[in-house]
C-alpha positions in Angstrom: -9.1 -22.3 125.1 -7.3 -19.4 123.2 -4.2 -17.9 124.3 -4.7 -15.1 126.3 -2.1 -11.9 126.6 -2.5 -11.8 130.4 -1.3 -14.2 132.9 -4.7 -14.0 134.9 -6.7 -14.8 132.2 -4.9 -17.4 131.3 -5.5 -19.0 134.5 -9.1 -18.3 134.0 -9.8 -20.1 130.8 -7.0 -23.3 132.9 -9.8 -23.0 135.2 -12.6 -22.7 132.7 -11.0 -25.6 130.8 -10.5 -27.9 133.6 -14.1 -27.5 134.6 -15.7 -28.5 131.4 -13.8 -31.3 130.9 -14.9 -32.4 134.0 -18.3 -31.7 133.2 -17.9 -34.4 130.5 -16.4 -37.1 131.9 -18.6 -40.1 130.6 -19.7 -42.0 134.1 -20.7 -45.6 132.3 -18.2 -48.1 133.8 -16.5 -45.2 135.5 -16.3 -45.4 139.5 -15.2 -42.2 141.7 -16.5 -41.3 144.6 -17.5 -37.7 143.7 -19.6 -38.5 140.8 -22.5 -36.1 140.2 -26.2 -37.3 141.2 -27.1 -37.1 137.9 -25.2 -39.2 134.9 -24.2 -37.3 132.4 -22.5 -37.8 128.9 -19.3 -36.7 126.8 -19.5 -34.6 124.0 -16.6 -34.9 122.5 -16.1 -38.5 122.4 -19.6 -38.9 120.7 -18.3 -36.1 117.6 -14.9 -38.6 117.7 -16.9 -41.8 116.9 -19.1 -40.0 114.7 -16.3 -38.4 112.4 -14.2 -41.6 112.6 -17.5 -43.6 111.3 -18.3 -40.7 108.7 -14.8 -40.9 107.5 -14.7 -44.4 107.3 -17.7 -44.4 105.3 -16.3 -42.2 103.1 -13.3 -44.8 102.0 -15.5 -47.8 102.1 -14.8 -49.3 98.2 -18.9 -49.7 98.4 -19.8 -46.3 99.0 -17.4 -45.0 96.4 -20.0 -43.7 93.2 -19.2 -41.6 90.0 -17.3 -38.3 89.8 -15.8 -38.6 93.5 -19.5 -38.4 95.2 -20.3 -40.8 97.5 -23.5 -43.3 98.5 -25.7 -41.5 100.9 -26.5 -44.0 103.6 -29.9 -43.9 106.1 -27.7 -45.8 108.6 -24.6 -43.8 109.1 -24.5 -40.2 106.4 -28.2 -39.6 107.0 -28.3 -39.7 110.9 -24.5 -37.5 110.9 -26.0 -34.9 108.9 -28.6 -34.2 110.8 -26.7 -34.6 114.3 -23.0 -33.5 113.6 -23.6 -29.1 112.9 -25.5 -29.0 116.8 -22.3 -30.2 118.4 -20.3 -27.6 117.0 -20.7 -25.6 120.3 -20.1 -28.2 123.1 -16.9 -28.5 121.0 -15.7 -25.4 120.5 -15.4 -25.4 116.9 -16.1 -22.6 114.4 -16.3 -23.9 110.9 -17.7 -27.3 109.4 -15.6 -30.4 109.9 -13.3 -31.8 107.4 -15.3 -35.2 107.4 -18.6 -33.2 107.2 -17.1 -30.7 104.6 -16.5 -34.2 101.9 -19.7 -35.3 102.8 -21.6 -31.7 102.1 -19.1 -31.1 99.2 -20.4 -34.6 97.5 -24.7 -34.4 97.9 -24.7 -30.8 96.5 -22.1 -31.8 93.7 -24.7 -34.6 92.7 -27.8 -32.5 93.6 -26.0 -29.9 91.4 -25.3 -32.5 88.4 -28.5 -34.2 89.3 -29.4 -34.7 85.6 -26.0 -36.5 84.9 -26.0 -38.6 88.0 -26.8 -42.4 88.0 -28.8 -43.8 90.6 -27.0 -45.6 93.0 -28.4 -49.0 92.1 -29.0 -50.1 89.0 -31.4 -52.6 87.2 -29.0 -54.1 85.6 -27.4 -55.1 88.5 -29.9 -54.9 91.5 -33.1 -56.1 89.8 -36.3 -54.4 87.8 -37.2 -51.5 89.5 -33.7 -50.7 91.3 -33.1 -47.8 89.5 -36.2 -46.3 89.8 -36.8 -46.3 93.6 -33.2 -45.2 94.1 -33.4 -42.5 92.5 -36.4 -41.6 94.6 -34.6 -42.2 97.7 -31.5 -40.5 96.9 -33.8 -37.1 96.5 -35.4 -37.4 99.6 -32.4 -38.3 101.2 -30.2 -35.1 100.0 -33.1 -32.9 100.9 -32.9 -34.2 104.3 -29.2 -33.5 104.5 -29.3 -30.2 102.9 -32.2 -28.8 104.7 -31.5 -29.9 108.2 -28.0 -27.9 107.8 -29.8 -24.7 106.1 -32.1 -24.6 109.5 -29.3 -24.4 111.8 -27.8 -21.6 109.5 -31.1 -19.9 109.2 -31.1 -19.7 105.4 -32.3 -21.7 102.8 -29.9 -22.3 99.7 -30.3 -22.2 96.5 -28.7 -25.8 96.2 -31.6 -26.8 99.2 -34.5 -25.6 97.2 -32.6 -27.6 94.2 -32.8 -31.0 96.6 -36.1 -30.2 97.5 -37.7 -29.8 93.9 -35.7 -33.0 92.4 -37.4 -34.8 95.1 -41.2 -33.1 94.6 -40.8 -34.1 91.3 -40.4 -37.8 92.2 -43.6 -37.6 94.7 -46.1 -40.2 93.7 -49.6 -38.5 92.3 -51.6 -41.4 91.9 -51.9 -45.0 93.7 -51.8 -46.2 97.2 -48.1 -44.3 97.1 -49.8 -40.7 96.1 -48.3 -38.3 98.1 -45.3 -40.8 98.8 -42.3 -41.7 97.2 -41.4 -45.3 95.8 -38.0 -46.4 98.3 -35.5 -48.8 97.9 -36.5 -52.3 99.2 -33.7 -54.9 100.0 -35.7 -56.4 102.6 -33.5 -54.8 105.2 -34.9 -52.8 108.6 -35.5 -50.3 109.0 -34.5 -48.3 106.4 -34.3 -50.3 103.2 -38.0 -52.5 103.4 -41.2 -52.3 102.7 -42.3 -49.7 105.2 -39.2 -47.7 104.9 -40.8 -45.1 102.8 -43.3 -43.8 104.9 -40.2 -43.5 107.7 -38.2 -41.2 104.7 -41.5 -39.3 103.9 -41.9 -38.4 107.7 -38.8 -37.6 108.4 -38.3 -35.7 105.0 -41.7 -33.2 106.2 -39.8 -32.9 109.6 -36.6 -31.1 107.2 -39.7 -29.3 105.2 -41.7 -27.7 108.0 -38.5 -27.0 109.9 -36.8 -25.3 106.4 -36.0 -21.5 107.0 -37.2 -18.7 105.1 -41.3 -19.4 105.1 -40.2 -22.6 102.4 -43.0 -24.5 103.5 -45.4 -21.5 103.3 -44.7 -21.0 99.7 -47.8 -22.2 97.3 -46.5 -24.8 94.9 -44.6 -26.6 98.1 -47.7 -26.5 100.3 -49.8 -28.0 97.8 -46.5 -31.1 97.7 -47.3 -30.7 101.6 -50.9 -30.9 101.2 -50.4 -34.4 99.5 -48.0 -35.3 101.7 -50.1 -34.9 104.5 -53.1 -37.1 103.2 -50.3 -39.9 102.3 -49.1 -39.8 105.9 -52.7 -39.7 107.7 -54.0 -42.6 105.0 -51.3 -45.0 105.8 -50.5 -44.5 109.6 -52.9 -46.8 111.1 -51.0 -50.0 109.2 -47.0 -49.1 110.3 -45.2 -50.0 113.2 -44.6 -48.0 116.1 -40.9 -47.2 114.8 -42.2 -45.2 112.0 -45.2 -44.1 114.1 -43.0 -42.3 116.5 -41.8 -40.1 113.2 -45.1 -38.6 112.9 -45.3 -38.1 116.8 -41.8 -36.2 116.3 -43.3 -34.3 113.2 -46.6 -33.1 115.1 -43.8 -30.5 116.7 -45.0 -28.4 113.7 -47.9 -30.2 112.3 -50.1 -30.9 115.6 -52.9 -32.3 113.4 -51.3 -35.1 111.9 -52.5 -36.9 114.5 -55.8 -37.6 115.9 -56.0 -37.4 119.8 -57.1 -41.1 119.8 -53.9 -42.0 117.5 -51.7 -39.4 120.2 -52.9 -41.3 122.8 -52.8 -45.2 121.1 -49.6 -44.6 120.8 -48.0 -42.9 123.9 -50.1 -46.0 125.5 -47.8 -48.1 123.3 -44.6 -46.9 124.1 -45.0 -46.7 127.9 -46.2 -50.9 127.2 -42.9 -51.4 125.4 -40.1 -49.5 127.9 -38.2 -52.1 129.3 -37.7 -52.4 132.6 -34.1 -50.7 132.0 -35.8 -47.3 130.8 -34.7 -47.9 127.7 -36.7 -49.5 124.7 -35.9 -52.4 121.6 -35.8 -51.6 118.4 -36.9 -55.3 117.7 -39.8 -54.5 119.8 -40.8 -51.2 117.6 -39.9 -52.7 114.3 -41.8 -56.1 114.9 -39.4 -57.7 112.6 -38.2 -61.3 112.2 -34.5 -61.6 111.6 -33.9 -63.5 108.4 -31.1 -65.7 109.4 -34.0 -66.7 113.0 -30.3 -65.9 115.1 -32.4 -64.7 118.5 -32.9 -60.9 118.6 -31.2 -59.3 121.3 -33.1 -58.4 125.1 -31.3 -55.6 125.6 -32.4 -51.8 125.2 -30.2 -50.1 122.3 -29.6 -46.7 122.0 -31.3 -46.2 118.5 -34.8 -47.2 119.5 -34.1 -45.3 123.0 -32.9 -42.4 121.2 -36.0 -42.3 118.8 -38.4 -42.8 121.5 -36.7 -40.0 123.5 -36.7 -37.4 120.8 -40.2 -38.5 119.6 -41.5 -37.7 123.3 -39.6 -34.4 123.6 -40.4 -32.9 119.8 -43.7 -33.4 120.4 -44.2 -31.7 123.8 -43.7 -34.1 126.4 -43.7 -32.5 129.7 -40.3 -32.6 131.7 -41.9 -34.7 134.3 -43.3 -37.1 132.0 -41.7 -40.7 133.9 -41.2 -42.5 130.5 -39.2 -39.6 129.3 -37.1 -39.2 132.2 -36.0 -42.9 132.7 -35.4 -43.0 128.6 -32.9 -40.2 129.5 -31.7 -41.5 132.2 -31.2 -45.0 130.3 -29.3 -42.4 127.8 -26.8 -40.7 130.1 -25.8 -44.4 131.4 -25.3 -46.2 129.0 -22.8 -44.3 126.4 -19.4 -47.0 125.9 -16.2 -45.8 126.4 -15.4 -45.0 122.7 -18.1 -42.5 122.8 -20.7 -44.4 121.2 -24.5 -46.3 122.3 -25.0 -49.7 120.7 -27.5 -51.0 118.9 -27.2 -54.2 116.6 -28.9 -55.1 113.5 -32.3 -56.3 113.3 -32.3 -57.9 110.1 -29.4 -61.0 111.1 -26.6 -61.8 113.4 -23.4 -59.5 112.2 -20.2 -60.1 113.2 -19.6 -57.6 115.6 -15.6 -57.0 114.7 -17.0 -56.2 111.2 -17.8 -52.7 110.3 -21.4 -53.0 108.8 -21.9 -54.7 112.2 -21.6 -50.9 113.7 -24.7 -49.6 111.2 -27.1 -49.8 113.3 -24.7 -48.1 116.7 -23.9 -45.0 114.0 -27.7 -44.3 114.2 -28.0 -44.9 117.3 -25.3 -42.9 118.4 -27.3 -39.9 116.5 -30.5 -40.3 117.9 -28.9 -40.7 121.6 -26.8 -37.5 120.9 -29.8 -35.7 119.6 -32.0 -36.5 122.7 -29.6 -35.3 125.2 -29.2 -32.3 123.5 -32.9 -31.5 122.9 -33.3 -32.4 126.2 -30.8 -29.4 127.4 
């Protein structure tokens, strides 16, 4: 609260104070005997694990790339990006945060030296082909950044319509990818594999038809759109429900992407896969076979909850709608004590002490947080 002149309204904003923080308490693991009917979540804690994983990101020796910019990773930078500028008001705060500020400082630098920049994999060292598709990545990636923060602020910028043409200039025109983008393939789920692409290219028309100032209206983008589109429609049938449910959050402002039948197919197939919990598996969405055979875990995680969730509500679910309510409710119960909800890997058993272990929870912290907000 801010320091107020007069004694009375200082009490006020004491009283003000003390009742939001209330408000917040987290309630997993917490026992009191005046503990609302409905769970609810903390704020604040969620922004803490956030920033610390951000910031730790940022001065991982692996993420470290030329000039002082830094690796732009789908797991932990990606989801922040997108999540971090709508807590701004549950928090209080005013102006950008210092972890976010590095992070924002570093995608325009390379967007702005995108000519000069390497990729962030090279053949040399990766394999044939490295270079290529992470460069491709990379541009959908930092128009996904970019643009998600200009729609909060209502106005696109210059340096947003720069991220957005580098990567329009790396859509495929011709092949089973036209429309697409080639993507980064380490054999990893669910962002670095085979079917990753079509995920990025969703979630990259999401930023595109949310961008302010008409952007997707404009001519030359809507034909990129256009192509897009056909891409999307062509290859939906063959992916898994995980990037399915990007195109179900995308019909929010493209209701024709998909046919009633597909709508349908797939709501059917979501309520099939909630666990009894309310909550949902990403190994159950992803269909994938972890690579080391180490059993994949039973439990609900918070990234395939939090997709699911935010699917259902983007694309009009009503506020009744049961799935929807016990996915929320599986939400607001299930955030840990350091602010975060877990989710492990899909592709092998991690050791959960090591960092790279908490990939998978940085996302799924996002998605959760961005749920419970839409759901607001």
């Amino acid at each position: 609260m801010r320091s107020r002149v007069f004694g009375t309204c200082q009490l006020l904003g004491c009283c003000l104070s003390a009742i939001f923080l209330w408000g917040t308490i987290p309630v997993h693991g917490a026992s009191s005997t005046a503990a609302p009917t409905t769970p609810t979540w903390n704020s604040q804690s969620a922004a803490h694990y956030l920033d610390d994983r951000e910031v730790w990101w940022q001065n991982w020796p692996r993420a470290q790339k030329e000039n002082g910019t830094l690796c732009i990773s789908c797991h932990t930078v990606v989801p922040y990006a997108m999540v971090r500028p709508g807590m701004k008001k549950d928090l209080g705060e005013s102006a950008i945060s210092a972890p976010e500020k590095v992070m924002m400082d570093s995608v325009e630098k390379r967007v702005a030296q995108w000519s000069k920049m390497a990729p962030f994999y090279s053949d040399e060292k990766y394999g044939e082909g490295k270079a290529v598709t992470s460069r491709a990545t990379e541009a959908v990636l930092n128009a996904i950044v970019l643009a998600s923060y200009d729609a909060r602020q209502g106005h696109l910028r210059p340096i947003t319509r720069t991220a957005f043409e580098n990567a329009w200039a790396l859509q495929q025109t011709s092949g089973d990818l036209a429309g697409g983008w080639m993507w980064q393939d380490f054999h990893l789920g669910p962002w670095e594999s085979a079917e990753s692409g079509y995920q990025g290219a969703a979630l990259f028309r999401i930023e595109a038809l949310n961008a302010p100032d008409g952007y997707a209206s404009e001519p030359e983008v809507r034909k990129h759109l256009d192509a897009e589109r056909v891409y999307l429609q062509k290859n939906y049938a063959a992916q898994p429900v995980i990037n399915q449910l990007y195109i179900l959050w995308a019909t929010a402002k493209d209701p024709n992407l998909l046919s009633g039948d597909e709508r349908q197919t797939l709501l059917a197939a979501i309520k099939a896969q909630q666990q009894e919990d309310g909550g949902w598996r990403t190994a159950t969405i992803d269909k994938r076979e972890r690579a080391d055979h180490s059993p994949e875990p039973s439990e609900s995680d918070g990234y395939a909850t939090g997709l699911v969730v935010l699917a259902l509500e983007e694309s009009g679910a009503s506020a009744t709608d049961a799935p929807l309510q016990r996915g929320l409710n599986w939400l607001r119960e299930h955030q840990q004590k350091d602010g975060a909800w877990l989710a492990a890997s899909i592709n092998k058993q991690r050791d959960p002490k090591s960092d790279p272990a908490l990939f998978m929870t940085d996302a799924a912290t996002a998605y959760a947080v961005m749920a419970l907000q839409e759901a607001r």
